[in-house]
C-alpha positions as CSV (number, residue, x, y, z in Angstrom):
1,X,-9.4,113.1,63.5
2,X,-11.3,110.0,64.0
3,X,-13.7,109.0,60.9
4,X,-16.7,108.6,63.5
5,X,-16.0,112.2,64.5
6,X,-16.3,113.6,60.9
7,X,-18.9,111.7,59.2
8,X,-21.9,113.1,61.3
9,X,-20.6,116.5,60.3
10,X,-20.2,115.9,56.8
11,X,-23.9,114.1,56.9
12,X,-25.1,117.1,58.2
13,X,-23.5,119.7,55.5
14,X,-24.7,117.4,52.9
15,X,-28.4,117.4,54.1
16,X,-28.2,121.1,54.3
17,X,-27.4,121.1,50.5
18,X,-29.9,118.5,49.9
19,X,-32.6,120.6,51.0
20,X,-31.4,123.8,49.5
21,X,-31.6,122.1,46.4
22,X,-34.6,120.2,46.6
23,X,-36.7,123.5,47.9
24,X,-35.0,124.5,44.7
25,X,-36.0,122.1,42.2
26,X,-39.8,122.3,44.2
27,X,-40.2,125.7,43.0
28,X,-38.8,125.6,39.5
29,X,-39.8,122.2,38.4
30,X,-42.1,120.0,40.5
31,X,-42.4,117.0,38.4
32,X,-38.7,117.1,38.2
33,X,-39.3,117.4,42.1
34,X,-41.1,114.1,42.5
35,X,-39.0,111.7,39.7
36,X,-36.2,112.8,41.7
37,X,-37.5,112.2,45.2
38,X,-38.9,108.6,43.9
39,X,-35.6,107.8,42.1
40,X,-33.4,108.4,45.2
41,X,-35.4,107.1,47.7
42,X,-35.6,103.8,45.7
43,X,-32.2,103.1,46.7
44,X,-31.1,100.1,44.2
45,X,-27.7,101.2,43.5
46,X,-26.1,100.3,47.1
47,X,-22.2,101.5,45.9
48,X,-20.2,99.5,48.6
49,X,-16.9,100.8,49.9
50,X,-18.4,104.5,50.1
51,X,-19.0,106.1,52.9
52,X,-22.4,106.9,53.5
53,X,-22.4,110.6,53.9
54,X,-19.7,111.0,50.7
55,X,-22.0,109.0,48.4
56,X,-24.6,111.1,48.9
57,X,-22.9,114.3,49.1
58,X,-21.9,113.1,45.6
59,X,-25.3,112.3,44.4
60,X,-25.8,116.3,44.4
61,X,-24.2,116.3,41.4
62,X,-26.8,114.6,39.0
63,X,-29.9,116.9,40.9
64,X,-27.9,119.8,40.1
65,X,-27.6,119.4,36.7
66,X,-31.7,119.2,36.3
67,X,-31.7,121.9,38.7
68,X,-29.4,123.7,35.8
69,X,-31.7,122.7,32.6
70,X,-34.4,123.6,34.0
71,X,-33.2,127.1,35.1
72,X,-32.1,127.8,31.6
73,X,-35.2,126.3,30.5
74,X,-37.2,129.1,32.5
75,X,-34.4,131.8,31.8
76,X,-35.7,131.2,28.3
77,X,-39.1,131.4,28.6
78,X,-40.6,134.7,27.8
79,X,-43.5,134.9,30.3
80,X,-41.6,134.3,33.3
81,X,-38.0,135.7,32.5
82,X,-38.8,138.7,34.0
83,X,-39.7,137.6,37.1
84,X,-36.5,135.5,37.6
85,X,-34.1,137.5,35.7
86,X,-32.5,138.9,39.4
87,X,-32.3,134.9,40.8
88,X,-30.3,134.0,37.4
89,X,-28.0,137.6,37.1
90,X,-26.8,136.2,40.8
91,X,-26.5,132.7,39.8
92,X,-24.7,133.8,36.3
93,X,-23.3,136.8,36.3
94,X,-23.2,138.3,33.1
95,X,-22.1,141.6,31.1
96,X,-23.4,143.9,29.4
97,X,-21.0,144.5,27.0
98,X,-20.4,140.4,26.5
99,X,-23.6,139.4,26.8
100,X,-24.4,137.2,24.3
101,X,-20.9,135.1,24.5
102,X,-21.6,134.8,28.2
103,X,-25.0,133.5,27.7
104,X,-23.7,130.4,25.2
105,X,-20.9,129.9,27.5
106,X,-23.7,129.5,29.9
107,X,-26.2,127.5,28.2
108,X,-23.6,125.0,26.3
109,X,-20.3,124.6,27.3
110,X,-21.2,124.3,31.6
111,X,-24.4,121.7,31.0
112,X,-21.9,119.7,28.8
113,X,-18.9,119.9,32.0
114,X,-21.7,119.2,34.8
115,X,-22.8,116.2,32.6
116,X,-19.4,114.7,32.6
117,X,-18.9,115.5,35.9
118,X,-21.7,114.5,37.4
119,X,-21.0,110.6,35.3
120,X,-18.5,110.3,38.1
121,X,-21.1,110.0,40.9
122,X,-21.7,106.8,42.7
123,X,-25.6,107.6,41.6
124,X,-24.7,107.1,38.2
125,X,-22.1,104.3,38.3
126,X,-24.1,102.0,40.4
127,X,-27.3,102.7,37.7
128,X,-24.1,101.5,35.2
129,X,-23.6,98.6,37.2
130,X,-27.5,97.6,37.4
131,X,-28.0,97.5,34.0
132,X,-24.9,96.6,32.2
133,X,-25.4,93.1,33.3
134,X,-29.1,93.2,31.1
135,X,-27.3,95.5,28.2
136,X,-24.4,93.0,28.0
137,X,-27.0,90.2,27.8
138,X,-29.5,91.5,25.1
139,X,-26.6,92.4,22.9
140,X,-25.0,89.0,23.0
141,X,-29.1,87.7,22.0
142,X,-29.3,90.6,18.9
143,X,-25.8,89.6,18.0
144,X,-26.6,85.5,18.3
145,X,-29.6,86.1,16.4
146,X,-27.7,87.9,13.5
147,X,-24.6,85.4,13.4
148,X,-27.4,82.2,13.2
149,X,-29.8,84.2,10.9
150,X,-28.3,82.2,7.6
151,X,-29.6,81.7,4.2
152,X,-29.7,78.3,2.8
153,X,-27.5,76.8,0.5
154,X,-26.9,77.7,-3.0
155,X,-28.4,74.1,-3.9
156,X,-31.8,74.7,-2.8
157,X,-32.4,77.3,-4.7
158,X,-31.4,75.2,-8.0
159,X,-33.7,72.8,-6.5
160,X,-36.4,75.3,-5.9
161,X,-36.6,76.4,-9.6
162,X,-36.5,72.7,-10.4
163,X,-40.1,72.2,-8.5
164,X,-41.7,75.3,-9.7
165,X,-40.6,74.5,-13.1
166,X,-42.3,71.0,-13.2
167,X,-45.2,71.8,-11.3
168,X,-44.2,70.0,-7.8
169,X,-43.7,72.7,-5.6
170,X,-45.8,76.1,-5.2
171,X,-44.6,79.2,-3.6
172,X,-46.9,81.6,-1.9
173,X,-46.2,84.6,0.8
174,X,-47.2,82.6,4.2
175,X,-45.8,78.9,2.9
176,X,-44.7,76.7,0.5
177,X,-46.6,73.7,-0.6
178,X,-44.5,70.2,-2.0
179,X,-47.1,68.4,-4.4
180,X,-46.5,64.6,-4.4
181,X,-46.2,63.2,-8.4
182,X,-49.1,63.2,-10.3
183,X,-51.7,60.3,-8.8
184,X,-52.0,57.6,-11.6
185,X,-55.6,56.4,-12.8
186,X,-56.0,53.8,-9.8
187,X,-54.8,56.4,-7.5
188,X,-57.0,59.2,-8.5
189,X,-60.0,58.6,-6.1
190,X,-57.3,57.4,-3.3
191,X,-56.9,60.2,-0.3
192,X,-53.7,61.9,0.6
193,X,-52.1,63.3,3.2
194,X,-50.8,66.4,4.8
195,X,-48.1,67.6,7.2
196,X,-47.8,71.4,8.0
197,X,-43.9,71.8,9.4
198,X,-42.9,74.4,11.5
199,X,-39.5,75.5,10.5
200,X,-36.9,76.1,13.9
201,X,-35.2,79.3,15.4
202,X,-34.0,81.4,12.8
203,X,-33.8,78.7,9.9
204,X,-35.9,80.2,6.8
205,X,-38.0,77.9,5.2
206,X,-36.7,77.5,2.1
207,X,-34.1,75.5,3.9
208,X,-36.1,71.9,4.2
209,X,-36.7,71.7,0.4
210,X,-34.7,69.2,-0.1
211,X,-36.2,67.3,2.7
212,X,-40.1,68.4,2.1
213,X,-39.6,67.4,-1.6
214,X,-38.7,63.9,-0.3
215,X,-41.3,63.6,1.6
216,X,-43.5,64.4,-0.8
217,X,-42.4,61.7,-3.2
218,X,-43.7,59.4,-1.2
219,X,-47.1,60.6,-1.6
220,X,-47.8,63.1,1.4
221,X,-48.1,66.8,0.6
222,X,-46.2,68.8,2.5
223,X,-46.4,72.1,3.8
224,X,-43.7,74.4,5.1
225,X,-44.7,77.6,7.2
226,X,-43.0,80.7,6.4
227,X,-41.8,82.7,9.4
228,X,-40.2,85.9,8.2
229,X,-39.7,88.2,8.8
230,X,-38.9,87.1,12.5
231,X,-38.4,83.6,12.2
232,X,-39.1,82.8,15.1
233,X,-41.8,80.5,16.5
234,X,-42.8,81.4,19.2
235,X,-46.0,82.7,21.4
236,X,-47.2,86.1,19.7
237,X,-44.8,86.4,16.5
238,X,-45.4,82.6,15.2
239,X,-48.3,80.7,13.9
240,X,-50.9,80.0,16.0
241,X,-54.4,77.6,16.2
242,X,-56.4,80.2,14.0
243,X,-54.0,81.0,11.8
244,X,-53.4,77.3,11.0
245,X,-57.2,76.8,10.5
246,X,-57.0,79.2,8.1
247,X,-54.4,78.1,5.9
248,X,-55.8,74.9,6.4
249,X,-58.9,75.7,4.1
250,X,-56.6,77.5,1.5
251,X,-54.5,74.9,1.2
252,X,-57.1,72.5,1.1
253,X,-58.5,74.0,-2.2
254,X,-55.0,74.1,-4.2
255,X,-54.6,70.1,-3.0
256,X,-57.7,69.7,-4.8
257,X,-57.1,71.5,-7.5
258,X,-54.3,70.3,-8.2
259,X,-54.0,66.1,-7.0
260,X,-57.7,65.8,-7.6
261,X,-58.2,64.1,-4.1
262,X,-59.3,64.8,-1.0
263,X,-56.9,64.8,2.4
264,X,-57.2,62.1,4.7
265,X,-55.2,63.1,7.6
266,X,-54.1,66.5,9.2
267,X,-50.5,66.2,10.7
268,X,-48.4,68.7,12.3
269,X,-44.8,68.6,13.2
270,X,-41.9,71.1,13.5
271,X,-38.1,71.4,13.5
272,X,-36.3,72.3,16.5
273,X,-38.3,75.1,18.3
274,X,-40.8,74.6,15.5
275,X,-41.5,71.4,17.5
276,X,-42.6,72.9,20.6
277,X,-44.9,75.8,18.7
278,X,-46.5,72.5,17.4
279,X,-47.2,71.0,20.6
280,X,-48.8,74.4,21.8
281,X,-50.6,74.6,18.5
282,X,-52.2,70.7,19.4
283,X,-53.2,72.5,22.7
284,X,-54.4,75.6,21.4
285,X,-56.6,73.1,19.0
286,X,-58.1,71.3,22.2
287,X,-59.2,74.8,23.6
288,X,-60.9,76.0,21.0
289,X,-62.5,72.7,20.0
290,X,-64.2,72.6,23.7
291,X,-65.4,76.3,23.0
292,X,-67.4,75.4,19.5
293,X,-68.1,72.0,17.8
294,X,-66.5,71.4,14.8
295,X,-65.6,68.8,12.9
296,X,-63.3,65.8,14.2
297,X,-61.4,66.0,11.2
298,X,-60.1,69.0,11.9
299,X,-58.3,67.4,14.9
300,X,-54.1,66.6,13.6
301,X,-53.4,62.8,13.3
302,X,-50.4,62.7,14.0
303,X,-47.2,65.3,15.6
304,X,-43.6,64.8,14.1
305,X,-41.0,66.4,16.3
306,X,-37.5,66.7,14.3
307,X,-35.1,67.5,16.9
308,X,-36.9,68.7,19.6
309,X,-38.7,67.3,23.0
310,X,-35.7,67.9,25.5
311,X,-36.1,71.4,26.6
312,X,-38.6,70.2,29.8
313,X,-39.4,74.5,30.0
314,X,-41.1,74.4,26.7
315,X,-42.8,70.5,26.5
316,X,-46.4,71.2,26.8
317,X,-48.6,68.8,28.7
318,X,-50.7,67.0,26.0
319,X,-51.9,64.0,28.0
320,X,-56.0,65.5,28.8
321,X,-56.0,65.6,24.9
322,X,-59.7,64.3,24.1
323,X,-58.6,62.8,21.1
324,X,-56.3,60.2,19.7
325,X,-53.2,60.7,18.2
326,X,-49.5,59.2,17.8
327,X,-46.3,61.3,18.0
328,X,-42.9,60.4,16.1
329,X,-39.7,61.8,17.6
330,X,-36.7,61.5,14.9
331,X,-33.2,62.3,17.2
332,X,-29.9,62.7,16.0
333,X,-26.9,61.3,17.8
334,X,-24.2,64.1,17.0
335,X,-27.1,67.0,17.9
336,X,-26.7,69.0,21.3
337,X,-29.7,70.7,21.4
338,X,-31.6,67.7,21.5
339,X,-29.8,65.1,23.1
340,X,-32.1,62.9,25.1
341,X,-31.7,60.7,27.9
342,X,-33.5,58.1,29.6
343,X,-35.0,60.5,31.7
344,X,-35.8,63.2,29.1
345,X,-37.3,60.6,27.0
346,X,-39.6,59.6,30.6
347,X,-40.4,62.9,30.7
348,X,-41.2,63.6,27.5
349,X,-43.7,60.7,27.3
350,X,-45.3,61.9,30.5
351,X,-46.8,65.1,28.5
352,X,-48.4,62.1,26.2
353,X,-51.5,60.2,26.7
354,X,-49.3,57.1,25.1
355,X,-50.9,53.8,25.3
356,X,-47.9,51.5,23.1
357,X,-44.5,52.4,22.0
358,X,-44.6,50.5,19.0
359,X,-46.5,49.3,16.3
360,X,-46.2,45.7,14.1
361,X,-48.9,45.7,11.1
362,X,-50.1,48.6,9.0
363,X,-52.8,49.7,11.2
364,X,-51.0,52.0,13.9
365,X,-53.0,51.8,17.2
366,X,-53.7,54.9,18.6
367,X,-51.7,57.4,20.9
368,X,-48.1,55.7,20.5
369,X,-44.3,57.4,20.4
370,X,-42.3,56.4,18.0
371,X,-38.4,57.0,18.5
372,X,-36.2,57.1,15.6
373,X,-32.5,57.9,15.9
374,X,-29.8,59.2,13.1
375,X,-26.7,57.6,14.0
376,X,-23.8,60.4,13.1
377,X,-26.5,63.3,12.1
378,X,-26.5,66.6,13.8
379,X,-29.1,69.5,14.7
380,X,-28.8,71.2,11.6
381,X,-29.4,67.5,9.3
382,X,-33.0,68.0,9.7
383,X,-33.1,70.9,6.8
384,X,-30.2,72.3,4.5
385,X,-28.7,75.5,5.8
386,X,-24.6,75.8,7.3
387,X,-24.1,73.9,10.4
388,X,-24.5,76.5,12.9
389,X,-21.7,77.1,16.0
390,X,-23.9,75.7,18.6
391,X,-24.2,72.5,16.8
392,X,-22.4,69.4,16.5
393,X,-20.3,67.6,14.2
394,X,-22.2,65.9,11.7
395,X,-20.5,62.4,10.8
396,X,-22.8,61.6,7.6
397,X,-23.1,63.3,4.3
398,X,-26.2,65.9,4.5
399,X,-28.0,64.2,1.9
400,X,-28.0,61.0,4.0
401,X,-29.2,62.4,6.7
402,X,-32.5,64.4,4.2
403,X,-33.4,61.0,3.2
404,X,-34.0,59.3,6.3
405,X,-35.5,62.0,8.3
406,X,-37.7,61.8,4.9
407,X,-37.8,57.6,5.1
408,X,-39.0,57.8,8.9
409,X,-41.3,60.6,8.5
410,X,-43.3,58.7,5.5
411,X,-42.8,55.8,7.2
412,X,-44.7,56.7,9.9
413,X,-47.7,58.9,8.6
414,X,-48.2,55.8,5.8
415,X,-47.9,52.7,8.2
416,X,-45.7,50.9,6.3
417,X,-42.1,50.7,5.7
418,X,-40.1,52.4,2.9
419,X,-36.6,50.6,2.1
């Protein structure tokens, strides 16, 4: 018999079970009713290679088993299981006599076959196929995010307990402040200055130590954001404008306190995707600053982006900026997360309001990018954790690579060069 010739049969047998079943589930369940009725007419599973009219004589198989919860849902009610009691005696016969091991026969070992059954229908397997892709996605994400969630070395910590001991470094729950050395009596009434780093994806903070430490011996006070639990900056979990303002004035009091001097420049700058929550924190600061008046000096200076200012999807576009500022962008050759080009670089300057890209005496104009480049350093250079899988080789000790991200970055927020 031709296939033609049987499939408007079969199409019509099934829609006769169809609406048995659905006048079915109307009556005993009418919520059930309507999730059903949405969920199959939706239509996104689309099983090819099925014939129409056995795919949906097979997708009986999951309405029946809410049709059979719900019956035993109702066979168990009180209130209404004497008004059913004759429908569910012809549905499930049961004995007298054997009563009681009918009834658990009934209520758990068929729901359990009609559930594995019913996994078999091309309902069920195309809603696998839908959503596996996602599943097999966000697993690979949780399980990235646990294999690059490291600690840092066991040298930072040494180094850590070193600072505290002798006063340089300060540990408190939302950051970590690096003191520069103790100003001497001409120094005393000199200003100092202040960079507030965002630490990258999943890097803890404790990691740029080393890095923040040298930075600080060069007179700048450094201040590294602490992003657990999460670590991650980004929109809603990291820092934002008001919660920098904020630390701002607490950290403001402790420089006092404890350099005796006040802070000449504000400067932000971030590692990796620390960088980019930067840029929107710059942004956020140019909102807010055409909501209220405040001060101008609570504008940033200066941005430092370690590693970062390649990902075109998450540069923000900083050129209506009202005020001035310059922007230092330290690369590393052997890092393939960052790995600029001519026309990333083009890009990247294109979210600037840059007027020069250099500077020759000690008094930086205004609105520059400054490009410095590690020859043989990688991704993970910028701070001291273990090199991550998705980085690159690096080709110079780690140390090296501390001290001149440290050189460039004091270079640049002092206007003068450190050999």
């Amino acid at each position: 018999m031709d296939q033609q010739q049987v499939a408007p049969h079969c199409l019509d047998q099934t829609f006769r079970v169809q609406t048995f079943l659905s006048n079915l589930i109307r009556f005993l369940s009418p919520r059930a009713y309507i999730s059903i009725s949405k969920f199959a007419c939706s239509g996104p599973f689309g099983v090819k290679g099925v014939d129409d009219a056995l795919f949906q004589w097979l997708t009986v198989l999951p309405i029946f088993i809410i049709l059979f919860r719900n019956s035993c849902d109702i066979r168990k009610d009180p209130q209404i299981s004497s008004s059913t009691s004759a429908y569910h005696h012809d549905i499930f016969p049961i004995d007298s006599t054997r009563k009681g091991k009918h009834e658990l026969i009934t209520s758990c070992l068929l729901p359990n076959i009609m559930r594995a059954i019913s996994l078999t229908s091309p309902l069920i397997i195309g809603l696998i196929q839908d959503t596996a892709p996602t599943l097999i996605s966000f697993f690979k994400r949780c399980f990235t995010f646990i294999t690059l969630r490291t600690a840092p070395l066991p040298s930072v910590q040494k180094l850590i307990s070193s600072l505290m001991n002798n006063g340089r470094m300060q540990k408190y729950p939302r950051y970590d402040i690096y003191f520069p050395p103790h100003p001497s009596q001409e120094e005393v009434n000199s200003a100092t200055d202040v960079l507030i780093l965002i630490p990258g994806l999943l890097v803890p903070h404790e990691a740029y130590a080393p890095t923040a430490h040298q930075i600080s011996n060069h007179g700048i006070t450094v201040v590294v954001i602490s992003l657990e639990p999460f670590r991650m900056p980004i929109s809603g979990i990291g820092p934002n404008y008001p919660y920098i303002q904020k630390m701002k004035k607490e950290v403001s009091k402790k420089i006092l306190k404890y350099c005796g001097t006040p802070i000449r420049s504000w400067n932000l700058g971030g590692h990796s995707a620390g960088g980019y929550a930067a840029m929107r924190i710059l942004l956020d600061c140019v909102r807010k600053k055409n909501k209220k008046k405040n001060k101008e000096n609570d504008y940033f200076q200066n941005l430092i982006l370690w590693g970062a200012g390649t990902m075109s999807d998450l540069l923000v576009d900083l050129t209506l900026v009202p005020f001035s500022f310059s922007t230092l962008v330290i690369e590393a050759s052997e890092d393939p997360l960052a790995k600029f080009t001519k026309d990333s670089r083009a890009f990247l300057r294109s979210k600037f309001p840059i007027m020069s890209s250099s500077y020759n005496d000690t008094n930086q104009p205004p609105n520059i990018m400054i490009h410095e480049l590690i020859r043989g350093g990688n991704h993970g250079g910028f701070a001291h954790y273990p090199d991550s899988p998705l980085d690159g080789t690096r080709r110079i000790p780690l140390s090296d690579q501390n001290k001149l991200v440290a050189k460039f970055t004091a270079n640049f927020l002092q206007r003068q060069k450190f050999i």
